[in-house]
N, C-alpha and C positions, 0 to 999 in steps of 0.2 A: 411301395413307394416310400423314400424316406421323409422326416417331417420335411425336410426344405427343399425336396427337388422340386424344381423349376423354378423355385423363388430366388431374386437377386438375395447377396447374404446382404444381411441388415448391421453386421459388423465386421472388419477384414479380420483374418484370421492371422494371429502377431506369432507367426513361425519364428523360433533366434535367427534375431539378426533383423526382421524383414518389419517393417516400417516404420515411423518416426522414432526417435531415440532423443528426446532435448535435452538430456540431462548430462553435464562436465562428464560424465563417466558412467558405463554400460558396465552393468552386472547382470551375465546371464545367469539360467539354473542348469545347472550340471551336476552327475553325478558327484563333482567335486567342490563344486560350490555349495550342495547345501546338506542342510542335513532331516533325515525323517523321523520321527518322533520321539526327539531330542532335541532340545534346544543349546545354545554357546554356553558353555563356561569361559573361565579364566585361561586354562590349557590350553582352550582351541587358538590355530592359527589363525589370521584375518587371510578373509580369499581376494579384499581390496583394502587399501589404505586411501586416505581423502583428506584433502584438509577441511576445516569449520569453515561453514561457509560455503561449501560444494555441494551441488546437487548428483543424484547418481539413478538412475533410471532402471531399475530391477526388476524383472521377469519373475512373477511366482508362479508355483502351480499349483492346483486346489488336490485335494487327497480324494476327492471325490473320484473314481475310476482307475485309482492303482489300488485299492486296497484291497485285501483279500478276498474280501467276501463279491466283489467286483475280479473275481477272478487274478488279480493284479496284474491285467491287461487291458490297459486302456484302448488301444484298439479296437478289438474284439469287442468292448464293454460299449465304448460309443458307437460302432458299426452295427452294431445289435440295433441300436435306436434311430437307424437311419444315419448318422453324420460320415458324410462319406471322409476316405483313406486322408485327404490330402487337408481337411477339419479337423482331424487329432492332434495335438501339438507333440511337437518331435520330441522337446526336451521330457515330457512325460512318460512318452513311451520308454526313452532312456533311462529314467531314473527309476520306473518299477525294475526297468530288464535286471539292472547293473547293483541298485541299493536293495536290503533289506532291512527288517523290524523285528521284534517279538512283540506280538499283538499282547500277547501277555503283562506286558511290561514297559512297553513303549507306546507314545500316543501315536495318532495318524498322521499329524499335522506332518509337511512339508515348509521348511524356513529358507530362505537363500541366504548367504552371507557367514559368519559374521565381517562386518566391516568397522576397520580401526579407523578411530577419527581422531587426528593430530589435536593434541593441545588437553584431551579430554582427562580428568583426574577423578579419584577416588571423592567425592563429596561435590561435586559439579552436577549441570544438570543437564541433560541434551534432549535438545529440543528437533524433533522432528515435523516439516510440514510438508505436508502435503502436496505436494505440488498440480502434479495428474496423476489421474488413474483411469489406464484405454484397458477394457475389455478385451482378451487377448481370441476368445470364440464367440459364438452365439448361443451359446445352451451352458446349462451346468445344472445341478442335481441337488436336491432337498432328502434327507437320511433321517431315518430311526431307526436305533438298534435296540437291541434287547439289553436290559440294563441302564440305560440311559434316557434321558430326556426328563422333562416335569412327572410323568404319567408311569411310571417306574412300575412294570408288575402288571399295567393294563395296557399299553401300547408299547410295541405293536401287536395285535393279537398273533396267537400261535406263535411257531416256535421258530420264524423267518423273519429278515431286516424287510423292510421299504427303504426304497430308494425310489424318489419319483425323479425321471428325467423332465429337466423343463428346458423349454426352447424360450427363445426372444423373439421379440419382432421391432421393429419400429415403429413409430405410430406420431406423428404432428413433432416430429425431430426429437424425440423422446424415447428409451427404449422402454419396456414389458417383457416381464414373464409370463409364463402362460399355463393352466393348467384346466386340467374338466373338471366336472363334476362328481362324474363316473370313471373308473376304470376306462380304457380305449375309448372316452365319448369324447364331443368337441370339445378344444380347449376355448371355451366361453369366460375361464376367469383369468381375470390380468391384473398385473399390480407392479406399478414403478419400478426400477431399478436405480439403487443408490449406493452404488460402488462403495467402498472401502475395506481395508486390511483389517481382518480380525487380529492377528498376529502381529504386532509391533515392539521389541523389547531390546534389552540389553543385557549384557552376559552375566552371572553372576559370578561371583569369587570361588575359589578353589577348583578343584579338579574332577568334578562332578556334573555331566549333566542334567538340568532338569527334564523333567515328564512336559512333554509339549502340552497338555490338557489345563492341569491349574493357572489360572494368572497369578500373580505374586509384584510386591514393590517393584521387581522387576521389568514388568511390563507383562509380554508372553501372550498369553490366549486371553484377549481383553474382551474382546467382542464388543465394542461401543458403536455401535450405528452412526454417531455422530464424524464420524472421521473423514468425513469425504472429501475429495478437493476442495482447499483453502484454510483447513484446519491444521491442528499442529496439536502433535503431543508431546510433553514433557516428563522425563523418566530422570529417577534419580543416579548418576553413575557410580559404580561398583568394581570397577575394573577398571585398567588404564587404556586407553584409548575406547572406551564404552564397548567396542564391539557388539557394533548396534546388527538387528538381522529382523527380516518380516517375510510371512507367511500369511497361509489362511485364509485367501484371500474370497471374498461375498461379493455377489452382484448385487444383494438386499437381504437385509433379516429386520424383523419384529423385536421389539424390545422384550430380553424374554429368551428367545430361541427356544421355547417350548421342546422340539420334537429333535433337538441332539443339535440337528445342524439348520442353517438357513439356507441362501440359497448359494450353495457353494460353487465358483468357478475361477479359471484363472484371469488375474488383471498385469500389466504392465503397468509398475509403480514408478511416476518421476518423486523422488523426495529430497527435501533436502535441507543437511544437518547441522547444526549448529550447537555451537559448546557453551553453556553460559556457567559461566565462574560462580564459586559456592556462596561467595557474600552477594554478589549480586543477585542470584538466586533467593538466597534467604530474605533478603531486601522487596524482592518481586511477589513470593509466594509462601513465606515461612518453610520452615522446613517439611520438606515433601517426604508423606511416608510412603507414597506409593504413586501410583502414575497418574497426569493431571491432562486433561484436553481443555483448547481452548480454539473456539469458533468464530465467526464473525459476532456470534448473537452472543454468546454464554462463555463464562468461564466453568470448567466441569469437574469438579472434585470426585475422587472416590472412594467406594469402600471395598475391601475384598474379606473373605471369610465362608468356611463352609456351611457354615450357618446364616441363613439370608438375615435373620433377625440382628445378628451382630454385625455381617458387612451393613448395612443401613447403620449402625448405630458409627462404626468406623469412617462412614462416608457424612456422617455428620459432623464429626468431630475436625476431619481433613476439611468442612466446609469452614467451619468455625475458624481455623487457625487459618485459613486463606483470606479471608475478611480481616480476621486482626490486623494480619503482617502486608497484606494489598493496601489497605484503607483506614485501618487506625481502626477498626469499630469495637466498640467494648463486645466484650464475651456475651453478654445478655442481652443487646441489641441485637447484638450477631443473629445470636438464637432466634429472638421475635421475627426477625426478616426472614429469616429462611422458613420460619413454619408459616409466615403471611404471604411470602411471594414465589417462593423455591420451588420448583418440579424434583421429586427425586426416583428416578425411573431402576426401573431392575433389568441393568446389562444383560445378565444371563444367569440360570439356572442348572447349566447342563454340564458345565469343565467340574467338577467336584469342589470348586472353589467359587461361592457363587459372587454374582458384581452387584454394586450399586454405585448410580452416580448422578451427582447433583445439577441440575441444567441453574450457574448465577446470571443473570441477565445484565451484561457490563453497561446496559445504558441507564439501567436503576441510578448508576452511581455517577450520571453525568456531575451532579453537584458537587462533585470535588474531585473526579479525575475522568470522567466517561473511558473509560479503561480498556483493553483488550492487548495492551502491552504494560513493557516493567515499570516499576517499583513508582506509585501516583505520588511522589512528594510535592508539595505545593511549591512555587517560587514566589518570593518575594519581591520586591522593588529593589533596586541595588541600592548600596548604600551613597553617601556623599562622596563627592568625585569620579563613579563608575559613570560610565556613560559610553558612546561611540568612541573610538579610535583608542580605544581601553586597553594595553597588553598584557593585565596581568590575567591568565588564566586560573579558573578553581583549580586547587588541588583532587585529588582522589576522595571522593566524598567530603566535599567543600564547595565552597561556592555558592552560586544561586542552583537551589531546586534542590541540594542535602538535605540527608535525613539528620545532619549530627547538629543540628541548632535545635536547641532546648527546646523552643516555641516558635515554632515557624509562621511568618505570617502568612493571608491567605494571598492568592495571587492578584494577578490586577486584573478584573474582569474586565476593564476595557480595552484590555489586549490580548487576553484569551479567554477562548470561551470556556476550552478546557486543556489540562497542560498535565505530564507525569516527567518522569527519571529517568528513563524519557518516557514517554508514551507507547511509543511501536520502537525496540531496539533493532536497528538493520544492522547488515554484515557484518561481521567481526574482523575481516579484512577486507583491505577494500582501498583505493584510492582516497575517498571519502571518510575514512575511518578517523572517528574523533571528531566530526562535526554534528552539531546538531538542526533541524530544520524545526521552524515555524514555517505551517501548510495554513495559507488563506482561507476560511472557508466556504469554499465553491468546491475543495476537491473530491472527489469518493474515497475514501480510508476502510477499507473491509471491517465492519461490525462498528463503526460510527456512523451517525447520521451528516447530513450535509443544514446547515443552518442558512446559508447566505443570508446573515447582518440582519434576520428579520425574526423575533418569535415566534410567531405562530405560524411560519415557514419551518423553522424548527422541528414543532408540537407536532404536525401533522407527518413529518420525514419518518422513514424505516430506513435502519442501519442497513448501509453498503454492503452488497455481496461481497466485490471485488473493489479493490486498489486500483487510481488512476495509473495510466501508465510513467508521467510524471511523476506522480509520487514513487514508485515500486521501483524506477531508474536511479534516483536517491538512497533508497534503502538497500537497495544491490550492490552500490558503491561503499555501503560502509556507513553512510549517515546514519543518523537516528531521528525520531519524530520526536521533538521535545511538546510539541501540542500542537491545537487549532485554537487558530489564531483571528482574531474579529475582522470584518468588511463590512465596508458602507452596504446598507440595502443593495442586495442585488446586482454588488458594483457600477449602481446608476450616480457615480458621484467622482469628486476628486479633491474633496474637503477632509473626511477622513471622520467626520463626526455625527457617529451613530446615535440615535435619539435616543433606540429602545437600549443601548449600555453602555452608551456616554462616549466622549473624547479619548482616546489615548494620550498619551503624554508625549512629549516633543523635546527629547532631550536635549538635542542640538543645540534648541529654541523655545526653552522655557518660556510657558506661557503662550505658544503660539500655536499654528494650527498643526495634526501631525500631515496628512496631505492624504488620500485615499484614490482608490476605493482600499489600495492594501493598507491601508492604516496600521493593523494587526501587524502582521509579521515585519512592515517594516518597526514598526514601533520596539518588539519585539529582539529584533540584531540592533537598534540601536541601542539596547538597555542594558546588550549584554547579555540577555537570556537565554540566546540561538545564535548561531554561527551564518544561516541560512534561514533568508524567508522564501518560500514557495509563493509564485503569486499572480496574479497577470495582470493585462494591459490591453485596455479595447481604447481609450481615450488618452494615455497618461497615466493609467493607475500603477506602475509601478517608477517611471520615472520622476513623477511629480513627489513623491513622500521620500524617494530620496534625494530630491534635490533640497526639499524642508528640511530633512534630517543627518545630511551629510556623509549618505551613503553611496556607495556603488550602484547601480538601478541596470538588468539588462532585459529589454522587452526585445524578444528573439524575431528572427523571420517569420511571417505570418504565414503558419501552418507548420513548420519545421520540426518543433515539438507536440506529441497528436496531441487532441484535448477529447478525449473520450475519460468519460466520468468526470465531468468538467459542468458547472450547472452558466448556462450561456447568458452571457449578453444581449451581443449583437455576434455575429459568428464572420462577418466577414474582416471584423475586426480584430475579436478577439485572442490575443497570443498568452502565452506562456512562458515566464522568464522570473528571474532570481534576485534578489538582494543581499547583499554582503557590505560587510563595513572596511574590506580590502579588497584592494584587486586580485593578490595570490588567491585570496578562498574563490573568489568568483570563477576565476581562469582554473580552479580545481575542475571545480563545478560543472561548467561550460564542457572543457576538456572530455570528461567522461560522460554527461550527456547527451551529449552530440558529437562524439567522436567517437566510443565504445560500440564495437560492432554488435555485441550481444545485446545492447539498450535499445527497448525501446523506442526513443526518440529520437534515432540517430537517422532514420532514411531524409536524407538530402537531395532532392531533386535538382537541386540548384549550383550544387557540383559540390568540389573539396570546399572545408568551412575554414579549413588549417593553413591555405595556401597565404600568404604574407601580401597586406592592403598596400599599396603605395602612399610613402609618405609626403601625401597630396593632400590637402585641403581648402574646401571650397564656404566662406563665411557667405547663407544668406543674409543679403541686405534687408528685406522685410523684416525677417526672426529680429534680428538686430535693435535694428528700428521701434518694435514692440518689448523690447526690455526697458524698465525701469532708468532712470540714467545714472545710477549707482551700480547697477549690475551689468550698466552697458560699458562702464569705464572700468570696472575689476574683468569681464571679459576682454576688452581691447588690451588692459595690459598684458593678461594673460597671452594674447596673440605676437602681442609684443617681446614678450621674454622666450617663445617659441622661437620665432624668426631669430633674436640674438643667439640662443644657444645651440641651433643646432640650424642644419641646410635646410629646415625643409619647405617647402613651394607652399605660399596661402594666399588666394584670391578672393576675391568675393565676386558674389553670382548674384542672380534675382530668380527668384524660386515664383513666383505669380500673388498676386493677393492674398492675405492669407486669411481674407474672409473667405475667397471664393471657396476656399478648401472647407472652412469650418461649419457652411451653412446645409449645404449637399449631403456632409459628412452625419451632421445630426438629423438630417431626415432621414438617411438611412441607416444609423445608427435608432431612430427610434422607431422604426417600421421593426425592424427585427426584435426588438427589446419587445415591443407588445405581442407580437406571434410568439416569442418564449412566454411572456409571463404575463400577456392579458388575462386571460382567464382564470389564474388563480387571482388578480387584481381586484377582478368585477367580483369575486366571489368572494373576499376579504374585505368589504369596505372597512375604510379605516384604521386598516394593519397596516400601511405603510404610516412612515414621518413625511411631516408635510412637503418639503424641497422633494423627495424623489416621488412622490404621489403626483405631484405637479407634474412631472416630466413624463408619467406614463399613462396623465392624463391629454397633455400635448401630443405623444405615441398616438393615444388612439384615436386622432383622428387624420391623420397621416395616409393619404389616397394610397393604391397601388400604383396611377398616374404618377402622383410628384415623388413617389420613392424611385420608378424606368425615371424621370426626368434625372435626380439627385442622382443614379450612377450613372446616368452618361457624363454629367457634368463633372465627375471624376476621372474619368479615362484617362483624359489627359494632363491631369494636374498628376496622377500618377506617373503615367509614363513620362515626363518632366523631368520626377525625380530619379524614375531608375535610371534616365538615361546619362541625369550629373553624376551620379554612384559608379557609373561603369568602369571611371579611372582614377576618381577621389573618393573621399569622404569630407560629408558634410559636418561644420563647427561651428556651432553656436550656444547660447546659453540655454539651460534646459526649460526654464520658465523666465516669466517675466522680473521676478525679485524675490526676496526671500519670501519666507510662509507669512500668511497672516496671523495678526492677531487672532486668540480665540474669542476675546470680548468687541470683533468688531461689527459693525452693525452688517446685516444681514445684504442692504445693498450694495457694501462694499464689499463681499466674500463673493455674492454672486458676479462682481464687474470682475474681480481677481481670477475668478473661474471661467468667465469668458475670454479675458485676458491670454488665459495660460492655456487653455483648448485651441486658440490660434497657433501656439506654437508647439502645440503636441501632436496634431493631430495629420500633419501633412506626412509623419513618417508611417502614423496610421492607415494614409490614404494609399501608399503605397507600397505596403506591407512589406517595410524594410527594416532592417535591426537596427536598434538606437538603443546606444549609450551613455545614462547620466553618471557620470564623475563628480567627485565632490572638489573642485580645483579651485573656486570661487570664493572670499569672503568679502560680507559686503554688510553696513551698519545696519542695524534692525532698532524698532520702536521696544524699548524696554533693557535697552544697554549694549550688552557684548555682539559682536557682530554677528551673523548668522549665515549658514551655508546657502549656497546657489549652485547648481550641478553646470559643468559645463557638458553638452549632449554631443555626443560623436555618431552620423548614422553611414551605413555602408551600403552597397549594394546586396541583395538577397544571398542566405548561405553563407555569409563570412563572418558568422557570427563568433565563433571562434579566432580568427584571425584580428577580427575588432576589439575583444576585450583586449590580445597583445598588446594591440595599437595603441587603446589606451594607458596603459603599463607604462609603453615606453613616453608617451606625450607627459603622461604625470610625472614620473620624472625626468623630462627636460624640462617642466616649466618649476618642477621645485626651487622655492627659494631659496 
């Protein structure tokens, strides 16, 4: 009986060709695509070309069962151990039939590739990540040979290799290896499997191939365990177009690989590459002498050398000079930290080139860039006259967040918590390319923690596995993460001022409030620092700060954009949407998040988002009526120079009370806020500032009774509004008046915030897109006049179509 008959298999078997392929571009293993124990040079041709930025999904095969001493028949070799005819992978059989080696003189390894990637030069650095890695069988093989491994001369005894066949299983959605005790006894031992490429490199110069076995600057036979989905390596390029190629591939090895090989089998690799230019490089990581991984958790330096003693001493030095060029840290500190905090593990012992490599832990270094992307330069405050509606752009290392200013200040911590050059550099092409984002923090960012606006919410957080999908539709476009950016506690607010790290600044409206709960990242594009704030909207939080700051604000369809990796509110309110200080960046924005079929955030239930609103417009009278009556006569004009300049129809309607809407609204708005986050509450006394402690003290006492009461009592003040939406859009001013003072007394911010939750929260109620414009000026306490957004909301799904909308309305009413 073989090991699996009768058992379902516990992984499909990825024959070319046969099951998912995510990647821009399929690279099989053929006889002609790869090559066996030899790696690229300069000479060789590319069997794919791609551009930066492309991912490409490549079939490897493990050496394990072509080699010689396996008969160099993989068939035979696995059928021997049970896996029946149609579990041997085709491209394997192919490539023992048709390639040969000299054992003598060539390694075993199997590579696929090489693949040229546009753009790449000779002192650049290509950055490979990971993307997936599928198990293309269910078994692969553990080797000792004679001559090799730690145990050189004692294992294996006598004058024969081992090779243990190890099967998989599954086990609580997990897979295992499996192995006995004994010779033919039960397989009782099991141990994890943790995918990744031994093999990952770039070609080297001239017309020579290397020995598949050594690693070298190159990259080649690394063997770092760390490599698994969501990691990323970076190799120094040497050749043009890098002619990047990967091999080798492990179900799981020990740090070390003691006994030659670990557990070797074939993986379906999606990867995908990216070219980072030489100064930016250097700027990111000093100069790289040899190959660097970076993880959620750690940034990985190495050492290589046949001698273990000196690669450790080499992978110290690559630590050293990462720290300087990442972080500024003097050479001597450097030192102290890595001997007080630094893991430095040994790759492997068994290529004749042995590894060492450093695990840095990027959240050591939240204090001045919490890191796991490029070059951490601090930004400063802009200077006199920058502010919103600002066109001059920094130059090429200029600007806010250069390295080329002598002494740079440190940033503003009340607007980021933490901030780099950027922080995470996304696509190098891209619709989005050349904008930067501030992300609120609520979002997950792979190997940052998530803070929401509270410390020792903070203190207690472990960095993100995975990127929001939100966020990761941004960085795909081309954006980059300039940092995380501050929020009120928990987003339980819409004042914008954080207790435990103060106000942000209101440059619109010096001196006044900035508007929250996204404070941060709006604060953040009005300063100039970001192009893009990341951020959401359960109440008003992103329409309210740009209507303070005289931003663009679009709080999308509720649900439209998923919010997984998203830390919650209230979730039936909760949305996801953007800040900009134009409408072109927003409409970029929009455009490819909700319209790119390959994003994330594009499924629309609610049909085309692109199709064109009617230029229809319906003024509530309520909303109206609860503005200010400075902001209700700069609105009316505004209506006024609509109707002169162009046809288009504007009525006014009665939308219902808009207490009835805001009282419902907070009760069930605060039943769900204590089911998220009562119980770290009750378990923190005292960690909250006192305004949102108050509110989550109101939460808990909030019946399951009056929160069924509070949504029935919504039904219909929703349906109200989708039903005005079906063939207008609603026009009113986005809040009651400008921001308030920061120095006003605490009863008057709280009636302001009552105030402006009347007229935020009915688009909340009926989870429709709303847009604030900044179209309003209206006089403020403290001199120059101040912004007031005018709010445009649509029916569900036309969120796209709506930012248009407002395009063209902003300029018909320009003066």
């Amino acid at each position: 009986m073989g090991w699996d008959e009768g058992m379902p298999p516990v992984t499909p078997i990825l024959q070319p060709g046969v099951g998912a392929i995510p990647g821009d571009h399929y690279l099989r293993a053929t006889p002609e695509t790869v090559l066996w124990g030899r790696l690229p040079c300069k000479a060789d041709a590319p069997v794919l070309r791609i551009r930066s930025g492309q991912s490409v999904t490549i079939d490897t095969v493990s050496h394990e069962g072509i080699l010689e001493d396996h008969g160099k028949d993989p068939l035979g070799y696995f059928s021997g151990h049970g896996v029946a005819p149609d579990a041997v992978l085709e491209d394997a059989i192919a490539i023992a039939a048709q390639l040969s080696r000299d054992p003598a003189t060539d390694g075993p390894h199997v590579v696929t590739g090489p693949v040229f990637v546009e753009g790449a030069e000779l002192g650049d650095v290509l950055r490979i990540t990971v993307e997936k890695l599928a198990p293309r069988v269910p078994y692969g093989v553990i080797s000792n040979r004679h001559g090799k491994g730690a145990l050189v001369g004692e294992l294996p005894r006598g004058d024969w290799h081992v090779s243990v066949f190890t099967p998989v299983e599954r086990r609580d959605g997990r897979l295992f290896g499996l192995l006995p005790i004994v010779d033919d006894g039960e397989r009782v031992v099991s141990f994890p499997l943790a995918p990744f490429l031994g093999t990952m490199g770039v070609a080297v110069a001239g017309s020579e191939r290397p020995h598949s076995v050594p690693p070298g600057p190159h990259g080649g036979n690394i063997d770092i365990n760390l490599l698994v989905e969501g990691t990323a390596l970076y190799l120094p390029v040497q050749v043009e177009g890098a002619l990047a190629y990967v091999g080798d591939p492990h179900f799981a090895q020990g740090d070390g690989e003691v006994a030659l090989t670990a557990l070797e089998a074939s993986l379906r690799a999606t990867l995908r590459f990216d070219v980072i230019p030489r100064a930016q490089a250097l700027a990111e990581f000093g100069e790289l002498a040899g190959p660097l991984v970076r993880t959620p958790e750690y940034l990985v330096p190495t050492g290589l050398d046949p001698d273990l003693n000196e690669a450790m001493r080499r992978c110290v030095r690559a630590a050293l000079t990462l720290l300087e060029a990442r972080y500024g840290m003097a050479e001597h500190l450097a030192y102290a930290y890595l001997s007080a905090a630094t893991d430095f593990n040994i790759s492997q012992v068994v290529d004749i080139v042995c590894g060492v490599h450093a695990r840095i832990r990027v959240s050591d270094f939240e204090g001045r860039t919490d890191a796991a992307g490029p070059a951490p330069h601090e930004i400063a405050a802009p200077a006199a006259g920058d502010g919103p509606g600002s066109s001059t752009a920094p130059a090429a290392g200029g600007g806010p967040g250069s390295s080329s200013a002598a002494d740079p200040a440190p940033f503003d911590r009340t607007v980021w918590r933490t901030v780099g050059d950027p922080l995470w550099q996304g696509a190098w092409e891209g619709p989005l390319a050349g904008l930067t984002v501030a992300v609120k923090d609520l979002f997950a960012i792979a190997g940052y923690r998530i803070g929401a606006g509270n410390p020792a919410f903070l203190d207690e957080a472990r960095p993100e596995k995975t990127t929001a999908p939100a966020v990761a539709d941004l960085l795909r476009g081309g954006a980059s993460l300039r940092g995380i950016a501050r929020t009120d506690e928990f987003a339980y607010s819409i004042a914008g001022d954080n207790v435990h790290y103060g106000t942000p600044p209101n440059p619109a409206a010096p001196g006044a409030l900035p508007g929250g709960s996204s404070s941060g990242p709006a604060a953040a594009v009005a300063l100039g620092h970001a192009e893009v704030g990341l951020a959401t909207d359960t109440a008003g939080s992103i329409r309210v700060p740009a209507s303070y700051q005289g931003l663009w604000g679009l709080r999308t369809t509720h649900g439209l954009v998923p919010r997984q990796g998203l830390v919650p509110l209230a979730q039936s309110f909760d949305t996801v949407g953007w800040l900009a200080r134009d409408g072109e960046t927003l409409q970029r924005v929009a455009d490819w998040c909700l319209s790119y079929d390959s994003s994330e955030s594009t499924e629309n239930v609610f049909g085309a988002s692109d199709d064109d609103l009617a230029w229809r417009f319906l003024v509530p009278d309520e909303v109206l009526a609860a503005a200010e009556p400075q902001a209700r006569a700069a609105f009316e004009a505004l209506v006024a120079r609509l109707q002169e300049s162009d046809t288009a129809e504007v009525d006014t309607v009665s939308i219902g009370d808009l207490g009835d809407y805001l009282v419902p609204f907070r009760t069930v708005q605060g039943a769900e806020a204590w089911r998220n986050h009562g119980e770290w509450v009750e378990k923190h006394p005292g960690a909250l500032g006192p305004a949102v402690a108050e509110r989550f003290r109101a939460a808990s006492v909030i019946t399951s009774e009056e929160e069924d009461d509070a949504r029935r009592d919504l039904a219909p003040f929703a349906a109200r509004l989708q039903a005005l939406t079906a063939d207008a859009v609603l026009l009113m001013p986005t809040v009651p008046g400008p921001a308030p003072r920061r120095t006003a007394a605490g009863a008057d911010i709280d009636a302001a915030r009552t105030a402006t939750l009347r007229m935020t929260t009915p688009a909340a109620v009926a989870g429709l897109p709303s847009l604030s414009v900044p179209l309003l000026r209206v006089p403020a306490a403290g001199g120059a006049p101040a912004p007031v957004g005018a709010c445009l909301i649509s029916r569900a799904g036309t969120d796209v179509a709506l930012v248009r909308l407002a395009r063209r309305l902003a300029e018909a009413v320009r003066e």
